[in-house]
C-alpha positions as CSV (number, residue, x, y, z in Angstrom):
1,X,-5.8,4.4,12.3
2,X,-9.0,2.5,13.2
3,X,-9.1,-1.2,11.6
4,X,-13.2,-1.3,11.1
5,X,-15.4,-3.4,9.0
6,X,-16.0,-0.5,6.9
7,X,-12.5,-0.4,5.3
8,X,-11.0,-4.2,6.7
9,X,-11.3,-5.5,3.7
10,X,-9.5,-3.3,1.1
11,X,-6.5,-3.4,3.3
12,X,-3.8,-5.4,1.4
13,X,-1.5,-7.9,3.0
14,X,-1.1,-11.7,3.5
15,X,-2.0,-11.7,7.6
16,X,-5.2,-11.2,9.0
17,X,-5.6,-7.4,10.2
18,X,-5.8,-6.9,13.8
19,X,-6.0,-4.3,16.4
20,X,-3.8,-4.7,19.7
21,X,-6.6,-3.6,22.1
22,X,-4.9,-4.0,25.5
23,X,-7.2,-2.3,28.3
24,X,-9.7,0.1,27.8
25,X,-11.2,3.0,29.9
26,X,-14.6,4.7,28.7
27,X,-16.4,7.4,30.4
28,X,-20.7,5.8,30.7
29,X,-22.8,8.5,33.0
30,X,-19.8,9.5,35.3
31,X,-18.2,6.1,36.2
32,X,-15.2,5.0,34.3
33,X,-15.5,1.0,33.0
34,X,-12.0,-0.6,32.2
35,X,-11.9,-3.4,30.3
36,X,-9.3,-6.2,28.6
37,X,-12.2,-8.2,27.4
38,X,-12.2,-10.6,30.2
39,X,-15.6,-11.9,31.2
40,X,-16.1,-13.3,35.2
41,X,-19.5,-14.6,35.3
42,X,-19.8,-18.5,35.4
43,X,-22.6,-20.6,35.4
44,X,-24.2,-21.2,39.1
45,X,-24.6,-24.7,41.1
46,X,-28.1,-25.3,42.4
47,X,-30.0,-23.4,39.4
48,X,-33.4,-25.8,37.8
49,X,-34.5,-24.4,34.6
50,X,-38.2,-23.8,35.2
51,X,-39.4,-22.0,32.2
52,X,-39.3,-21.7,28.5
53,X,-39.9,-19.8,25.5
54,X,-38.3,-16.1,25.3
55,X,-37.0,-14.0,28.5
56,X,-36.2,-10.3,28.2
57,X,-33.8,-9.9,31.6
58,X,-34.1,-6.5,32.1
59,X,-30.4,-5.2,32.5
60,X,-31.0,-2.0,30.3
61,X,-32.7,-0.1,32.8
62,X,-33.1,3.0,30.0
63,X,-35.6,3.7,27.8
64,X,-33.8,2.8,24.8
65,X,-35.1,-0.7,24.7
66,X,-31.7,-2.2,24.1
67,X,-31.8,-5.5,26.5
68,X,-30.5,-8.5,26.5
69,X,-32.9,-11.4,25.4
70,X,-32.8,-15.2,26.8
71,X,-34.9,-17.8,24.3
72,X,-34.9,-21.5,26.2
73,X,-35.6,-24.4,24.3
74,X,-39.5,-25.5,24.4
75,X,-38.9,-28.9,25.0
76,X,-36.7,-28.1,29.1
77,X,-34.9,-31.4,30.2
78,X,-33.7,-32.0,33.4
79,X,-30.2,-31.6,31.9
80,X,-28.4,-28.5,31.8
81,X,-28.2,-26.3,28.6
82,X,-25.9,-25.4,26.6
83,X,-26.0,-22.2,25.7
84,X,-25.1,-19.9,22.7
85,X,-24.2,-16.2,22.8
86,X,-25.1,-14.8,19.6
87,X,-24.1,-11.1,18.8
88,X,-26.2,-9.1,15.8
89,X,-24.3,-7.2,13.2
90,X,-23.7,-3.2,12.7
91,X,-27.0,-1.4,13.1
92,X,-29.0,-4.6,14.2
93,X,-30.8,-6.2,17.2
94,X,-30.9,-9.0,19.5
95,X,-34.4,-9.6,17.5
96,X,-32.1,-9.9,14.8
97,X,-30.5,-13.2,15.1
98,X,-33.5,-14.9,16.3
99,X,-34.9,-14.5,12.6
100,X,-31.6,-15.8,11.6
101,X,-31.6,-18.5,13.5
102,X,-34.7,-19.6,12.7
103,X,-35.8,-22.5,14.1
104,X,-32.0,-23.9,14.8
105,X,-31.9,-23.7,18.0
106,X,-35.0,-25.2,19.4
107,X,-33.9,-28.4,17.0
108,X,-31.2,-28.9,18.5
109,X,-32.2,-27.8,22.2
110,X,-29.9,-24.9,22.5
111,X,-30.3,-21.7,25.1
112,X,-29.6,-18.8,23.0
113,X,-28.7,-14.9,24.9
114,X,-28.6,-12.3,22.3
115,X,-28.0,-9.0,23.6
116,X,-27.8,-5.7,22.5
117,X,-24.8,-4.0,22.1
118,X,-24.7,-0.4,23.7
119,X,-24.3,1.5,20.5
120,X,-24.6,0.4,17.0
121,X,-21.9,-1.8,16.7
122,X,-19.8,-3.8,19.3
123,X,-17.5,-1.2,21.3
124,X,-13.8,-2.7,20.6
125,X,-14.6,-2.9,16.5
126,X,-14.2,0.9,16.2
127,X,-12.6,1.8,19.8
128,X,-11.6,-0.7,22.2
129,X,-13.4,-3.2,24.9
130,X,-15.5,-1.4,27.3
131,X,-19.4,-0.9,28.3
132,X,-20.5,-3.9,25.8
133,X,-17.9,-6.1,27.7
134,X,-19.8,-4.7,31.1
135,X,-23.4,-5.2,30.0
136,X,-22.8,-8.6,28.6
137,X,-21.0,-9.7,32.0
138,X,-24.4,-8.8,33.6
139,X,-26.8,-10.9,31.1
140,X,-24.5,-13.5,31.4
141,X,-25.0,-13.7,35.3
142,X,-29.0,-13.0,34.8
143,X,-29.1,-15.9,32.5
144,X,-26.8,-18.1,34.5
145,X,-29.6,-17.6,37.1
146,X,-32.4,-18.2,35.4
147,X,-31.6,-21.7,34.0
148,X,-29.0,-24.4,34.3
149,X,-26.5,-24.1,31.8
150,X,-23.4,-26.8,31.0
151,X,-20.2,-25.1,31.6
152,X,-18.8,-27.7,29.3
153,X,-21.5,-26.6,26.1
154,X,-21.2,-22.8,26.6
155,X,-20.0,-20.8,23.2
156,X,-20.0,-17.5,21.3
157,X,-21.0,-16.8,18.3
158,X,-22.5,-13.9,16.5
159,X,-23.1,-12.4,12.4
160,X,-20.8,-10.0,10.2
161,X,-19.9,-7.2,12.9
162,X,-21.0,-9.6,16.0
163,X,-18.7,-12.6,14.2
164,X,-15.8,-10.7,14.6
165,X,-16.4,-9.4,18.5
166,X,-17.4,-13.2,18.7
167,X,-14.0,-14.4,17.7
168,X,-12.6,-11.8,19.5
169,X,-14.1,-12.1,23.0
170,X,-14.4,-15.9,22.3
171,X,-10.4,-16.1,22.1
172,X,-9.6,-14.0,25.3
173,X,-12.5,-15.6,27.3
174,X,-11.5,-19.4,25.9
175,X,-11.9,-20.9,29.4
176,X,-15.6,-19.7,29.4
177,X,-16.6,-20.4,25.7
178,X,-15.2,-23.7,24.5
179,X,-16.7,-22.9,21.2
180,X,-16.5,-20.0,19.0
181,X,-19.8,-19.7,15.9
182,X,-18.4,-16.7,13.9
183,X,-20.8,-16.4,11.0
184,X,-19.6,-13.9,8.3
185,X,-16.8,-12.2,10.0
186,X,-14.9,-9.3,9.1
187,X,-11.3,-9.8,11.3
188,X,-9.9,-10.2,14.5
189,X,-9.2,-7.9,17.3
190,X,-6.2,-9.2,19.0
191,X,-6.1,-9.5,23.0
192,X,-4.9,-11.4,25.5
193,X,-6.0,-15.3,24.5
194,X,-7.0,-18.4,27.3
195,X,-7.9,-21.3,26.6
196,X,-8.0,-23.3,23.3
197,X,-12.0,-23.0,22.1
198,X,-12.8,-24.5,18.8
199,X,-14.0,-22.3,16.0
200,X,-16.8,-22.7,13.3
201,X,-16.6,-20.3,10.7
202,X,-18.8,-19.9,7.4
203,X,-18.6,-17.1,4.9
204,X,-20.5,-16.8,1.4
205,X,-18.7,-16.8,-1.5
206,X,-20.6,-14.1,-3.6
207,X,-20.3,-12.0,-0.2
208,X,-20.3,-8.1,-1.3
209,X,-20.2,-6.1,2.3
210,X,-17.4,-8.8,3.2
211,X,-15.5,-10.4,0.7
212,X,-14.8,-14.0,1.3
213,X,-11.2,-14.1,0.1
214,X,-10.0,-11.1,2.4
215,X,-12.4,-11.8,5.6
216,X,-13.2,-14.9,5.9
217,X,-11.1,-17.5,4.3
218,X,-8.1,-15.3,5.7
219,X,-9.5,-15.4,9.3
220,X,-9.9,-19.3,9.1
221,X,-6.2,-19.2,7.8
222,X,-4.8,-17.1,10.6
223,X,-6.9,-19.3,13.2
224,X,-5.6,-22.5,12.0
225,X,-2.3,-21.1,11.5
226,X,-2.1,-20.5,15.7
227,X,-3.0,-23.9,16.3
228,X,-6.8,-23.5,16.7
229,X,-9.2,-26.4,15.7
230,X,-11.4,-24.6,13.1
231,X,-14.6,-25.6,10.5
232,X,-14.6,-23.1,7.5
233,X,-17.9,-23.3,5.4
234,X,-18.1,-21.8,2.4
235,X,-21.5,-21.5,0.9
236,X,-23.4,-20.1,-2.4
237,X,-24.4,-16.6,-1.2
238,X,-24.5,-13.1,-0.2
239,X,-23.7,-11.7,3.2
240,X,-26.1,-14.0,5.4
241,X,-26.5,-17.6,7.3
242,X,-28.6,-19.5,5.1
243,X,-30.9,-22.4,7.3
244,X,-29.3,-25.5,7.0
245,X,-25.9,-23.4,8.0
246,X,-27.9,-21.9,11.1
247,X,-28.7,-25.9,11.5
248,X,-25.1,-27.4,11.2
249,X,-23.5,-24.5,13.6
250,X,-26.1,-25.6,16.2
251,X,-25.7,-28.7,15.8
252,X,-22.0,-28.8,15.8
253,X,-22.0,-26.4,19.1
254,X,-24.6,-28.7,21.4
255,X,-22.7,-31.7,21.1
């Protein structure tokens, strides 16, 4: 049986559910994509960051519209970025999370990606790692051209459907992402983990899509329980990321 956010958290137990993922084939317009999760593109030497403000990169070449977005800071130093991959939720957008993030990331002069995922969710939380894996490899590498990015100050983060393929990918690819923002997450999908990233983690406690005590204070348990160094913030309300959270998980990712 499928472990999905739509049933997670009824299912009883004192461990965080999780789904051995392995590697994955899927079948996109004739060509098989296999996947473990593992991401290969890396920032680039040589790269200036010449512009700013919001960059659709044009790796969907459909027409559904689905793209991957780049938003650079207004204020462009000659230092590199760090940048913040942030992952919308079931049945969102990229658009999403910038109206989430509100003005978070210009304050604290973060590069945010926020792609699209290829269906309505992230592929491995009802099947396995796949064409999402794939299409985020490629923004990655469009955005790693397009403006210097500190390999140091790179993380993944994401909301409710988009935390937990944060965590996920964020675990397995820990020697790209040393920091993991997981806001609202369901569980985890295990997977082959490298590298030791730190995790933030916040969660409402009135949360009624995911309940804090079985999502997210369990996650943060399991985490700390393997050794990872991980910030839990619990906050007054719903299934969301308030401002001054969207503020303190910026913050606490640029330094």
């Amino acid at each position: 049986m499928k472990t999905t956010r739509r049933h997670f958290c009824v299912i009883a137990g004192s461990t965080v559910a999780s789904v051995a993922v392995g590697s994955a084939c899927r079948q996109i317009g004739g060509a098989v994509i296999t996947s473990d999760g593992r991401l290969t593109a890396r920032p680039q030497g040589g790269v200036k960051t010449t512009a700013s403000g919001r960059i659709v990169l044009g790796v969907d070449t459909g027409d559904r519209g689905r793209d991957a977005i780049l938003q650079l800071p207004k204020n462009i130093s000659l230092s590199p970025l760090p940048l913040l991959v942030m992952l919308h939720g079931a049945t969102q957008s990229a658009e999403d999370m910038f109206d989430y993030l509100g003005s978070a990331h210009d304050e604290a002069g973060v590069a945010v990606l926020a792609p699209n995922s290829r269906d309505t969710t992230w592929d491995a939380i009802e099947d396995s790692f796949g064409p999402d894996v794939e299409f985020l490899n490629v923004a990655l590498e469009r955005a790693f051209g397009t403006a210097a990015v500190d390999p140091a100050r790179i993380a993944v983060g994401g909301f409710s459907d988009g935390a937990t393929y944060a965590l996920s990918l964020g675990l397995i690819n820990g020697d790209l992402f040393s920091r993991i923002v997981a806001f609202s997450p369901g569980f985890l999908i295990d997977g082959p983990q490298t590298g030791h990233p730190r995790i933030f983690i916040s969660h409402g406690t009135r949360d009624h899509i995911l309940p804090i005590d079985r999502c997210g204070r369990r996650v943060a348990a399991e985490l700390k329980g393997r050794g990872y160094d991980v910030t839990f913030h619990e906050f007054e309300g719903d299934h969301e990321i308030p401002p001054d959270i969207a503020r303190e998980a910026l913050t606490w990712m640029s330094k």
